[in-house]
N, C-alpha and C positions, 0 to 999 in steps of 0.2 A: 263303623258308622252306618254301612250300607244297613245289616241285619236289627241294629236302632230302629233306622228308619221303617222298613217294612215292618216288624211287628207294632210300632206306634201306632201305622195304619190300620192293620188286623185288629189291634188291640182296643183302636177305637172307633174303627168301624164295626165289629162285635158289642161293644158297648153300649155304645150311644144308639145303634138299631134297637138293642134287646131294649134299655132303660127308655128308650122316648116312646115305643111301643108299649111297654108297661105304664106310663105316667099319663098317652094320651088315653088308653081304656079306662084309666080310672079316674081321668077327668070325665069323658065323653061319654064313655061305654059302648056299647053295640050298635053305634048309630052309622046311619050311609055312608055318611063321610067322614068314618074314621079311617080309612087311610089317605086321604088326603091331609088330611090334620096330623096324620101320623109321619106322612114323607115329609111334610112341613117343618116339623122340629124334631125331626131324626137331621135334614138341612141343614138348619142351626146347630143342632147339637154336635157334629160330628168335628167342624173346625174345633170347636172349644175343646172337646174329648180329646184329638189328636195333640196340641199342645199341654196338656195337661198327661199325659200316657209318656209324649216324649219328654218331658222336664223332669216327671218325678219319677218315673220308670225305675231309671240307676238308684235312685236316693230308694225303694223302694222294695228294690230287689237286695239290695247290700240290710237294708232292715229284715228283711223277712231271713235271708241266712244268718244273722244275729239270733234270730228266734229261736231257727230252726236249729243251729248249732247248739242252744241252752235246754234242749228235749233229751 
């Protein structure tokens, strides 16, 4: 459970940085206060990332070695 949990974290603190930093430049763009706007809903984004990393995580990982075992 311990290793669950920390990579949830990593998993969705990696995430939700890279993708609210992608989604705030391509709403905003290059403006002053894009990283304001960007630590804003990297904020929001990060709760939601980490329950969603840890719920489907296992369901997810057990899909991809299905795959990866049918190559």
């Amino acid at each position: 459970m311990k290793l669950r949990i920390i990579f949830a974290v990593l998993m969705s603190f990696t995430l939700s940085l890279v993708m609210s930093g992608w989604v705030t430049f391509l709403n905003i763009g290059a403006q002053s206060y894009f990283f304001g706007a960007w630590i804003h809903a990297w904020i929001l984004a990060w709760p939601a990332a980490f329950i969603i990393v840890f719920v489907s995580g296992p369901i997810v990982q057990k899909l991809s070695k299905k795959v990866a075992d049918s190559f």
